[in-house]
Short mmCIF file of the C-alpha atoms (twelve columns), coordinates in Angstrom:
data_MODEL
# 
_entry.id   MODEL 
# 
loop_
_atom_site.group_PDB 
_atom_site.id 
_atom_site.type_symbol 
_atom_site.label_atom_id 
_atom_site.label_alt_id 
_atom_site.label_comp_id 
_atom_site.label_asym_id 
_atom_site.label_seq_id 
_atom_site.Cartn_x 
_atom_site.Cartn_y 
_atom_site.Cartn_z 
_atom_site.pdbx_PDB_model_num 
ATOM 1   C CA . UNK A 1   0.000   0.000  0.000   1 
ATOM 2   C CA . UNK A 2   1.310   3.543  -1.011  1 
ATOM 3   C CA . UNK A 3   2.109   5.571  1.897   1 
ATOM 4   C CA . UNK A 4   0.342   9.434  1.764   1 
ATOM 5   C CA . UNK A 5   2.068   12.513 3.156   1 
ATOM 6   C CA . UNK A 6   1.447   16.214 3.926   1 
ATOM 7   C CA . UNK A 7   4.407   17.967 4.236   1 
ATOM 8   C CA . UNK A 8   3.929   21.530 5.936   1 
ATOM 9   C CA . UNK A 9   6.696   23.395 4.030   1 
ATOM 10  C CA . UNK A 10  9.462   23.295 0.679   1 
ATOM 11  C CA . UNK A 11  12.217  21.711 3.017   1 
ATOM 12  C CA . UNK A 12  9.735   18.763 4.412   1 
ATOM 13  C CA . UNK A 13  8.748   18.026 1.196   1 
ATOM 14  C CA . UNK A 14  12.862  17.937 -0.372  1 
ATOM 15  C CA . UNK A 15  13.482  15.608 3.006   1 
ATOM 16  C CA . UNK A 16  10.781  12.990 2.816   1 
ATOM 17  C CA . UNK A 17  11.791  12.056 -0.757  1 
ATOM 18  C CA . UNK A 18  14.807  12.079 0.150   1 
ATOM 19  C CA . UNK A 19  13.780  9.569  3.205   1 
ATOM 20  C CA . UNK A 20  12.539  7.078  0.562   1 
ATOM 21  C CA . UNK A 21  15.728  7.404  -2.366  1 
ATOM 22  C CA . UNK A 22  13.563  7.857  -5.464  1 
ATOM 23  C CA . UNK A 23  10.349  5.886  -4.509  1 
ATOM 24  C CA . UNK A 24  8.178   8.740  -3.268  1 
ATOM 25  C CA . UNK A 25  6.436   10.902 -5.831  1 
ATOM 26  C CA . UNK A 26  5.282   14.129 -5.720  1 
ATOM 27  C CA . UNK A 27  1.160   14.545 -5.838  1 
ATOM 28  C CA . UNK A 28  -0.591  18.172 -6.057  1 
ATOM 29  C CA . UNK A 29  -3.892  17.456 -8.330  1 
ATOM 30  C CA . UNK A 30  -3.307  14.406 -9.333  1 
ATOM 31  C CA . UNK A 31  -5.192  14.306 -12.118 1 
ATOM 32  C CA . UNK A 32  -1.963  12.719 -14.036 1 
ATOM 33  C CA . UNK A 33  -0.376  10.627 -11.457 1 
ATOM 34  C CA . UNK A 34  -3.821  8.714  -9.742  1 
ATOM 35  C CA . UNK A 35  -4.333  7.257  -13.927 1 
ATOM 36  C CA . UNK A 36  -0.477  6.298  -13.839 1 
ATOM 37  C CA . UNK A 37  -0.776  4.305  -10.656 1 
ATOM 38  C CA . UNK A 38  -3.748  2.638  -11.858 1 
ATOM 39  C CA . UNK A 39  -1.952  2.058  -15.008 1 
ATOM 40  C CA . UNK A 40  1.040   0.758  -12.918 1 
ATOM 41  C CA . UNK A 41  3.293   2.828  -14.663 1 
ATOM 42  C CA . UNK A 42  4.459   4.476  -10.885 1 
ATOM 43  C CA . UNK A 43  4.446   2.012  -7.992  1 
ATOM 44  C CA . UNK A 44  6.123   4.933  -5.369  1 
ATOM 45  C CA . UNK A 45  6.245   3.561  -1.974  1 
ATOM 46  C CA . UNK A 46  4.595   7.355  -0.909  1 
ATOM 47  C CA . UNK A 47  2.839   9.734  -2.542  1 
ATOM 48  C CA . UNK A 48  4.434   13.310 -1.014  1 
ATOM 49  C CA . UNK A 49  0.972   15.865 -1.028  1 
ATOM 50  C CA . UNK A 50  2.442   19.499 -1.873  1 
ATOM 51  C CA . UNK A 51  -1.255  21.156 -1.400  1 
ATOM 52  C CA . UNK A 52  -0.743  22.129 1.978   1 
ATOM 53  C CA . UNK A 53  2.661   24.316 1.894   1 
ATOM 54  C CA . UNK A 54  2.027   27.608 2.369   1 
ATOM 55  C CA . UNK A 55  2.310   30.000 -0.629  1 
ATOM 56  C CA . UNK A 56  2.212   27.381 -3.178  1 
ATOM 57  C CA . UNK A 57  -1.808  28.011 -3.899  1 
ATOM 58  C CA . UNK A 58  -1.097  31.963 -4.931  1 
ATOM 59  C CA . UNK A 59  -0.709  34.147 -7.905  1 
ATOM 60  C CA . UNK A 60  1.533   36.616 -6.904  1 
ATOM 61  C CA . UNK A 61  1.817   39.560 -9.284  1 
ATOM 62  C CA . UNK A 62  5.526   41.107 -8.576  1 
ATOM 63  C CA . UNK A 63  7.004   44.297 -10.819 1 
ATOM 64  C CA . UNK A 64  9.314   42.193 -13.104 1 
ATOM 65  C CA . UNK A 65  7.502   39.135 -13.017 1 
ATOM 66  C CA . UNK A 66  4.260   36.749 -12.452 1 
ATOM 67  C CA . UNK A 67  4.831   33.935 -10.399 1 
ATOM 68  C CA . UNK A 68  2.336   30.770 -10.192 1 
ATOM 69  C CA . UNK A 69  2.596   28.225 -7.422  1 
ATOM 70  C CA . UNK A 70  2.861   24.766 -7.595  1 
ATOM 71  C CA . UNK A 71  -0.614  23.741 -6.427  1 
ATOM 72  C CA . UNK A 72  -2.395  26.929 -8.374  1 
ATOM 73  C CA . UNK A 73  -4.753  25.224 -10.451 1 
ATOM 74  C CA . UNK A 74  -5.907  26.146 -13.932 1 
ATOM 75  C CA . UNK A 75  -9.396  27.085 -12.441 1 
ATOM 76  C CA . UNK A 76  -7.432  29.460 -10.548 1 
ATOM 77  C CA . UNK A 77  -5.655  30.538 -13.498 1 
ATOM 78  C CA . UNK A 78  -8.494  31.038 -15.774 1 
ATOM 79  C CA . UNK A 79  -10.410 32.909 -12.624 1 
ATOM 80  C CA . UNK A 80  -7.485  35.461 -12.472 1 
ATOM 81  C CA . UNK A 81  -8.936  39.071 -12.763 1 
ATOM 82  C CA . UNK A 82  -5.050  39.761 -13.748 1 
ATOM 83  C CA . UNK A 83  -4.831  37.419 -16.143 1 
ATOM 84  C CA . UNK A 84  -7.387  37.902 -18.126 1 
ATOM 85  C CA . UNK A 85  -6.681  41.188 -18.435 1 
ATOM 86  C CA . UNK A 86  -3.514  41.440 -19.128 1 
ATOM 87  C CA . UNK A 87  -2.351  37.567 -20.143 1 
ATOM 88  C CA . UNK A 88  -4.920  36.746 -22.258 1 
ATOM 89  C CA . UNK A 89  -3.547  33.759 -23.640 1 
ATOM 90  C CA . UNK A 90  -2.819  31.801 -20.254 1 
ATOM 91  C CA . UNK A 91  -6.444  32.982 -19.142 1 
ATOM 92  C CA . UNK A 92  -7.621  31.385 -22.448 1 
ATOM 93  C CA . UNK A 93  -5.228  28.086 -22.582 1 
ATOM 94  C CA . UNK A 94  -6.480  27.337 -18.732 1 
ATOM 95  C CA . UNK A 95  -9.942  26.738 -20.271 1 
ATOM 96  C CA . UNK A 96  -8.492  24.200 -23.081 1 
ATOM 97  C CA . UNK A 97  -7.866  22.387 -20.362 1 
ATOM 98  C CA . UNK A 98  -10.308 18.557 -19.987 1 
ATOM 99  C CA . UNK A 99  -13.515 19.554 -18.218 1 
ATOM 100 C CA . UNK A 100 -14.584 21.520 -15.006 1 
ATOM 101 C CA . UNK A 101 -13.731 18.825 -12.877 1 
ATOM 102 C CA . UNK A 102 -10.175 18.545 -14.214 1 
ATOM 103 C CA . UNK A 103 -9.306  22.220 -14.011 1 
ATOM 104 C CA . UNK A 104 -10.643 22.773 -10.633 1 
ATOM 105 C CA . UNK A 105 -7.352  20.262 -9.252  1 
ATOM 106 C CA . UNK A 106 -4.889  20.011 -11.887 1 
ATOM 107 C CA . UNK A 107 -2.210  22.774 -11.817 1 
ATOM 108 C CA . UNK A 108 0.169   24.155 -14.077 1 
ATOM 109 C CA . UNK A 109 2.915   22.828 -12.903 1 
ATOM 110 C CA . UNK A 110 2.067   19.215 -12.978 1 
ATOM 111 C CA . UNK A 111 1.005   19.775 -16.358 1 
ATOM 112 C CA . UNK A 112 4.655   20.736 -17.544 1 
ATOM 113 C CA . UNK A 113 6.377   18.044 -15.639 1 
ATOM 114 C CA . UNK A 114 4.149   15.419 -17.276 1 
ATOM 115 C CA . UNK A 115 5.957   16.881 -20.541 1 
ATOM 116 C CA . UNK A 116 3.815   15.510 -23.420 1 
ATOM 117 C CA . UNK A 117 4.664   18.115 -26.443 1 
ATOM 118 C CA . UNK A 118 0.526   19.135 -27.035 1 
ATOM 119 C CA . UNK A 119 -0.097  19.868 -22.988 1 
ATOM 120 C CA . UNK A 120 -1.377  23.334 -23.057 1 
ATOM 121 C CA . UNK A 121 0.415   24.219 -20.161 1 
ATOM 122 C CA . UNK A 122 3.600   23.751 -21.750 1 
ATOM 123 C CA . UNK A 123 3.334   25.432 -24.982 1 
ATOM 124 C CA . UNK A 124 1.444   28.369 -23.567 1 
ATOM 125 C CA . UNK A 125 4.412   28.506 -20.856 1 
ATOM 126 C CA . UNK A 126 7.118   28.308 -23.134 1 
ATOM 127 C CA . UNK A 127 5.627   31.448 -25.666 1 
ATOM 128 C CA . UNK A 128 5.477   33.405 -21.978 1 
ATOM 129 C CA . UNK A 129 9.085   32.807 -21.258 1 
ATOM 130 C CA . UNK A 130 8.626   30.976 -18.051 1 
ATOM 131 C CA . UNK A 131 10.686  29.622 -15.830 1 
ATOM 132 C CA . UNK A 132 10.321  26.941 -13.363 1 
ATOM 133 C CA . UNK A 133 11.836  26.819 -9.336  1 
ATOM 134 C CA . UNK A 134 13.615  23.435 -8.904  1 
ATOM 135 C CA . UNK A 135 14.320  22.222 -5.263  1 
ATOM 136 C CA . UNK A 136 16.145  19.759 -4.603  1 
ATOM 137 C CA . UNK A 137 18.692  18.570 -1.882  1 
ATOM 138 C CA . UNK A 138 21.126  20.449 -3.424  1 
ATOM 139 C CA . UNK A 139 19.541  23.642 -3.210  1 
ATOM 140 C CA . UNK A 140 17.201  25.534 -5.725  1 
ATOM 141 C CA . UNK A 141 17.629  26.973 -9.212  1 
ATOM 142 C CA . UNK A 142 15.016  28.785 -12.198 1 
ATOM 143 C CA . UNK A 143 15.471  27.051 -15.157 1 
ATOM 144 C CA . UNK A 144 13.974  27.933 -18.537 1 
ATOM 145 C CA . UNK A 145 10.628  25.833 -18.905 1 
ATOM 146 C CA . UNK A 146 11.499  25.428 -22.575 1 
ATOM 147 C CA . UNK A 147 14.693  23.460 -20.966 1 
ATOM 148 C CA . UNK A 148 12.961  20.716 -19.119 1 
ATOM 149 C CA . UNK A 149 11.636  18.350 -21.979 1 
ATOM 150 C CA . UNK A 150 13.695  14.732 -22.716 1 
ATOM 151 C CA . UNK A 151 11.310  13.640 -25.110 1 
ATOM 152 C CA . UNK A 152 7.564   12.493 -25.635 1 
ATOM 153 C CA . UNK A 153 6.677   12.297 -21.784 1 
ATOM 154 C CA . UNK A 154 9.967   12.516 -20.820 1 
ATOM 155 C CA . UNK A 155 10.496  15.024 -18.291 1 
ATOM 156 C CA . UNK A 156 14.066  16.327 -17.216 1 
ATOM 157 C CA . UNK A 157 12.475  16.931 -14.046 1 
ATOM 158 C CA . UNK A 158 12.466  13.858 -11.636 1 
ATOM 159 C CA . UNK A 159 9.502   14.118 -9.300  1 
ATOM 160 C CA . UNK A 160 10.695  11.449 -7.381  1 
ATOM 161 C CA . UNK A 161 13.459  13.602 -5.740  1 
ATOM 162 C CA . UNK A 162 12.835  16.857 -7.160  1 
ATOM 163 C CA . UNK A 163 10.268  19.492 -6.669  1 
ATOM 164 C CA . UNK A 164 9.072   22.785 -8.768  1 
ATOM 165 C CA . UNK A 165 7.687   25.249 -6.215  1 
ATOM 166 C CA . UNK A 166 6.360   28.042 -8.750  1 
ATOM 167 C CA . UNK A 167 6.213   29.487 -12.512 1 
ATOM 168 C CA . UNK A 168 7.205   32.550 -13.259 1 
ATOM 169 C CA . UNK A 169 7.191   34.915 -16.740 1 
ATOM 170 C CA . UNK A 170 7.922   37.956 -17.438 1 
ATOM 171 C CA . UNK A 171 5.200   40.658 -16.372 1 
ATOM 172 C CA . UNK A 172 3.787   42.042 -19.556 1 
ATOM 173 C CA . UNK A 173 5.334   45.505 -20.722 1 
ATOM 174 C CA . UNK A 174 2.755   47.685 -22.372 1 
ATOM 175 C CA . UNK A 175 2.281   47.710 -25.627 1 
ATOM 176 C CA . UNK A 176 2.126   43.698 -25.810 1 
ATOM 177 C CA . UNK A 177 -0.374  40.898 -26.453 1 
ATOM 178 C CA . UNK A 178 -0.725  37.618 -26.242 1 
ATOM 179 C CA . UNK A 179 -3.343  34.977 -27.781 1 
ATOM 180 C CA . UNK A 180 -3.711  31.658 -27.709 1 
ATOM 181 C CA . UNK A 181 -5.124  28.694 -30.408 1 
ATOM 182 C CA . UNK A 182 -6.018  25.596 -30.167 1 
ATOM 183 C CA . UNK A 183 -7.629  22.767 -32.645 1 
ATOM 184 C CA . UNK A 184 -9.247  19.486 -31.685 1 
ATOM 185 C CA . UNK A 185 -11.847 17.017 -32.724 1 
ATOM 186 C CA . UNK A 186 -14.059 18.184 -29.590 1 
ATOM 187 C CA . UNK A 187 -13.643 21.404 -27.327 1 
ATOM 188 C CA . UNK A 188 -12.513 19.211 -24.089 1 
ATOM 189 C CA . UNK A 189 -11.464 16.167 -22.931 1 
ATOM 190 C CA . UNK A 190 -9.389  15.412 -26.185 1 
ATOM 191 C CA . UNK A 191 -5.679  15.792 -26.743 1 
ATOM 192 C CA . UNK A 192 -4.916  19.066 -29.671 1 
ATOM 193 C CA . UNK A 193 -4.541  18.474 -33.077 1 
ATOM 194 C CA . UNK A 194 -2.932  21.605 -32.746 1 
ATOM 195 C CA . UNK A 195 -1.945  24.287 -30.196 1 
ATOM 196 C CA . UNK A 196 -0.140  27.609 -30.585 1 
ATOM 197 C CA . UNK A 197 0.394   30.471 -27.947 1 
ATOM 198 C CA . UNK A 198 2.021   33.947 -29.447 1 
ATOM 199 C CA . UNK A 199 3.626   36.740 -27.401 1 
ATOM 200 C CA . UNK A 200 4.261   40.200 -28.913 1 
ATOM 201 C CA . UNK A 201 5.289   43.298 -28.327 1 
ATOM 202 C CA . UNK A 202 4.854   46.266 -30.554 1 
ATOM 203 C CA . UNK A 203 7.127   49.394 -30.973 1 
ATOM 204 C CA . UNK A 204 5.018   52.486 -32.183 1 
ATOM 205 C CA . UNK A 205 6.920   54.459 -34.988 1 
ATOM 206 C CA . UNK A 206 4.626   57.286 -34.955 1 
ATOM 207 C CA . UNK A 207 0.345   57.912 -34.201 1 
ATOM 208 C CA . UNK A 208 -0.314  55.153 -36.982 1 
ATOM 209 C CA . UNK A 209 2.433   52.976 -37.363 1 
ATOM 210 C CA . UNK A 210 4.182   49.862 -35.281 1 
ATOM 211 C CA . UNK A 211 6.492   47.445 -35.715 1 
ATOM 212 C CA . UNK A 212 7.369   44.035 -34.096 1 
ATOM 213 C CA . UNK A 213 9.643   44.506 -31.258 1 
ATOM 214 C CA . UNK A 214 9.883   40.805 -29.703 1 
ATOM 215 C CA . UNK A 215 7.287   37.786 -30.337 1 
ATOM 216 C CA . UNK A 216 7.404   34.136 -29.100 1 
ATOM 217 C CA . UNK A 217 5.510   31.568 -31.180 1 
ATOM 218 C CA . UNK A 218 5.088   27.874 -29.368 1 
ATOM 219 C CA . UNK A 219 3.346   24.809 -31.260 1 
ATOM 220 C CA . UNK A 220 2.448   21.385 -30.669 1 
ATOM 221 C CA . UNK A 221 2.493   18.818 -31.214 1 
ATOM 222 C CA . UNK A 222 5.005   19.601 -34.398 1 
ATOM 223 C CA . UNK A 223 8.100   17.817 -32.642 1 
ATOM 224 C CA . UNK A 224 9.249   15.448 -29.780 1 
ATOM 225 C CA . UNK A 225 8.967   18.111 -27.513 1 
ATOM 226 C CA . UNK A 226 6.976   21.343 -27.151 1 
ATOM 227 C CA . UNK A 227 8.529   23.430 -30.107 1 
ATOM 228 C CA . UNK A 228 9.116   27.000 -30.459 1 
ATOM 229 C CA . UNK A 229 9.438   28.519 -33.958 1 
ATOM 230 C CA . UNK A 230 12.639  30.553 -33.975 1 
ATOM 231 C CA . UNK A 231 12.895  31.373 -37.496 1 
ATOM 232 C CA . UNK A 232 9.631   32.672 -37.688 1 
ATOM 233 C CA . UNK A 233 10.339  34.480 -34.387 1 
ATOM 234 C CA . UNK A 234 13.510  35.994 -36.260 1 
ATOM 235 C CA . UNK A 235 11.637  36.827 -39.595 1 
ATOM 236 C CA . UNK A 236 8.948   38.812 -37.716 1 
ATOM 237 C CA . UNK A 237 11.594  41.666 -35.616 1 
ATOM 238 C CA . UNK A 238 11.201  44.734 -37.198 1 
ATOM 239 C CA . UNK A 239 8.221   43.960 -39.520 1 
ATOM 240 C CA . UNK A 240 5.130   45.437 -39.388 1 
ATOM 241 C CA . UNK A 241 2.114   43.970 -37.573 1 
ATOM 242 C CA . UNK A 242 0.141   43.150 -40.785 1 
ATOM 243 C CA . UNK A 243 -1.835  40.349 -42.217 1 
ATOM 244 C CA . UNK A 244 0.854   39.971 -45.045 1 
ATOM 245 C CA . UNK A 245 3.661   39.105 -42.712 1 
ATOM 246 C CA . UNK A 246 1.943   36.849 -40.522 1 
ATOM 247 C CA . UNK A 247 0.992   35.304 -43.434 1 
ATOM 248 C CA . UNK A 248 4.956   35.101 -43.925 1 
ATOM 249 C CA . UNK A 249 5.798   34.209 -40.985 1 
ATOM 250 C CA . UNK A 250 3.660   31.370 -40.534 1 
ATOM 251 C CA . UNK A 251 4.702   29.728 -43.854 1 
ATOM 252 C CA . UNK A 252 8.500   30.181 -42.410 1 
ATOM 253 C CA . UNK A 253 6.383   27.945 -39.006 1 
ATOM 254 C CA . UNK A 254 5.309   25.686 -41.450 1 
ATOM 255 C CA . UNK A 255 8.675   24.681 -43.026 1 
ATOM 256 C CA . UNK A 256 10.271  24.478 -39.430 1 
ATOM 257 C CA . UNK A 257 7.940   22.106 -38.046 1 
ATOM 258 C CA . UNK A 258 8.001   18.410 -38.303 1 
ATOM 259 C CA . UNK A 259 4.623   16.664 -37.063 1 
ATOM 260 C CA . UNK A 260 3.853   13.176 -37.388 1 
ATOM 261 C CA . UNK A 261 0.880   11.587 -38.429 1 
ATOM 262 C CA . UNK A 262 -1.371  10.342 -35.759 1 
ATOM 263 C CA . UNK A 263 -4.434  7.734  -35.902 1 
ATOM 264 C CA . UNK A 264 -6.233  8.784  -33.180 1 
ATOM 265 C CA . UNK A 265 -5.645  13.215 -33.636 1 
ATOM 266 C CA . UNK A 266 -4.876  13.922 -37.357 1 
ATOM 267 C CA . UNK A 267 -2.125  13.021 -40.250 1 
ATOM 268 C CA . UNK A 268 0.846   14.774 -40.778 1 
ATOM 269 C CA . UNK A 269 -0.356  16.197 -44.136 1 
ATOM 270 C CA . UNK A 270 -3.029  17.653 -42.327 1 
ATOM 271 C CA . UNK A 271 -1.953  19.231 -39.455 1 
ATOM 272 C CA . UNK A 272 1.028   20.778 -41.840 1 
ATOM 273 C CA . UNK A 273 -1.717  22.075 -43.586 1 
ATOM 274 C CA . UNK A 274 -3.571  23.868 -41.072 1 
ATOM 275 C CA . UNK A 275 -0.548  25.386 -39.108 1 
ATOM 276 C CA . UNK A 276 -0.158  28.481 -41.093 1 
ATOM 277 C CA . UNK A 277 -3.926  30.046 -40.751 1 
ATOM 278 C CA . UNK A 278 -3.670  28.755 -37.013 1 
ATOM 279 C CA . UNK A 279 -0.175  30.331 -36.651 1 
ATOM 280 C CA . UNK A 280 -1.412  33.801 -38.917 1 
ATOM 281 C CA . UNK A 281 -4.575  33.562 -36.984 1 
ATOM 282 C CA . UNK A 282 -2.782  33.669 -33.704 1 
ATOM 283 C CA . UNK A 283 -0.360  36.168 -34.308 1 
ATOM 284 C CA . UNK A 284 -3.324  38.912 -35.454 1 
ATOM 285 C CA . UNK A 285 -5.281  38.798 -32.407 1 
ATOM 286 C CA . UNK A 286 -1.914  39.218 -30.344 1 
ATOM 287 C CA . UNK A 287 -1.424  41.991 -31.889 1 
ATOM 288 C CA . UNK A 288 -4.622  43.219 -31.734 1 
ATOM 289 C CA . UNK A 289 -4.270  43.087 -28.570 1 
ATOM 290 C CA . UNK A 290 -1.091  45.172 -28.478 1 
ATOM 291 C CA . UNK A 291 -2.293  47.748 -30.416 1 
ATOM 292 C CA . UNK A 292 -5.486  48.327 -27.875 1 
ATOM 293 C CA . UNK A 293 -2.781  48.401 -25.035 1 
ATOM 294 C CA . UNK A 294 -1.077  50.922 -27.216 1 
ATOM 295 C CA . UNK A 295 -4.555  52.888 -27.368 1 
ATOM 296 C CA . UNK A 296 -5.176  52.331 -23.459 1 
ATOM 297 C CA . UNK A 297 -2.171  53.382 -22.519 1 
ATOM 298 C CA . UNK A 298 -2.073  56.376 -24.791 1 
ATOM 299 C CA . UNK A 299 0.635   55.408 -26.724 1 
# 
């Protein structure tokens, strides 16, 4: 029988798996690991419950940056007055996430660590420039989220002996704008054809005129691991926000991504051809959003 414990703080946590060398796991929602023990895939002598640690349930908006604790779920997230303000497209990929049920006790975080290259969490993390808090019994270190991806549900984070206490990104710099897209064969409960998240950030030239300043494009599933199109990225600095370069740039997504066919989601052929309107798509209401910051702000 799997042993259950609450830990009351980080350091308990670090110290009770270190108690049981690799054979405790850490729980928060669950929502991934209760199917994998019933699956036998994990058979941890003690399932380590992070819900209780103070702070870890909170959305702390700081001056440089957001941070998201480990046990914030994506009810939580989608709930944010903040967010869906000013982060649209977190707001937005909290919602693509399963059912009611599921996004009132999975969390971000888990949803990263599981490291499947569709999870929502992941791609929408990796267009916001997040970083993750690893503890371990060694200490603690951020690491870029984009970083922490092996392969196809292979996560470079071990939960058996390490633990991410929080998320953070970069707080949003007016004028900027994010969005976020997703394509399936249902609205929930169904793993993405396709997902893409977008950050931008305009730079007015004058009254009537911007150009691209910095953007982050993610995708899935399009490779092994969540994927962010640099060359598209690159191609879009110092255009203008118009429907003619995304248009562009999401052709330049298209040849850099490399999807496989799938029997139960889509072929390759397919989702190849539906990444440019998704990416083109994705990129306008970003910066559609930008442009109304620019107006709100009085830019």
């Amino acid at each position: 029988m799997t042993e259950y414990l609450i830990p009351t703080s980080t350091e308990e946590a670090i110290s009770l798996l270190g108690t049981y060398h690799g054979e405790a796991r850490i729980i928060a929602g669950g929502t991934d690991v209760m199917p994998d023990l019933r699956k036998q895939k994990i058979n941890p002598r003690c399932l380590v419950d992070i819900t209780r640690i103070p702070g870890l349930d909170q959305i702390k908006i700081m001056e440089n940056f957001i941070e998201v604790g480990a046990a914030v779920t994506f009810a939580a997230i989608k709930d944010s007055s903040y967010l869906n303000q000013h982060v649209h497209a977190l707001a937005d990929a909290a919602r693509s996430v399963g059912v009611l049920a599921i996004q009132n006790v999975a969390t971000w975080v888990g949803n990263i660590v599981q490291a499947m290259p569709a999870a929502d969490g992941a791609i929408i993390a990796i267009a916001l420039e997040a970083e993750a808090h690893i503890a371990d019994s060694h200490g603690a270190v951020w690491q870029p989220v984009e970083s922490l991806f092996d392969g196809p549900g292979i996560s470079a984070i071990d939960p058996s002996r390490q633990l991410v206490t929080h998320i953070r990104f970069p707080r949003p710099q007016s004028p900027s704008g994010t969005a976020w897209n997703r394509i399936g064969r249902r609205p929930s409960l169904v793993l993405p054809i396709l997902n893409c998240a977008v950050k931008l950030h305009l730079d007015p030239i004058d009254a009537q005129h911007q150009q691209i300043a910095h953007v982050r494009i993610a995708l899935g599933p399009v490779s092994p691991r969540p994927f962010r199109a640099r060359e598209a990225e690159t191609f879009l600095i110092g255009q203008p926000p118009t429907e003619e370069t995304f248009a562009q740039a999401a052709h330049v997504a298209q040849r850099e991504s490399n999807p496989r066919s799938s029997i139960m989601r889509a072929s390759r052929e397919y989702r190849l051809a539906i990444i440019p309107p998704l990416v083109s798509d994705t990129l306008a209401a970003a910066a559609e959003r930008a442009r109304g910051d620019i107006y709100e702000t009085g830019g």
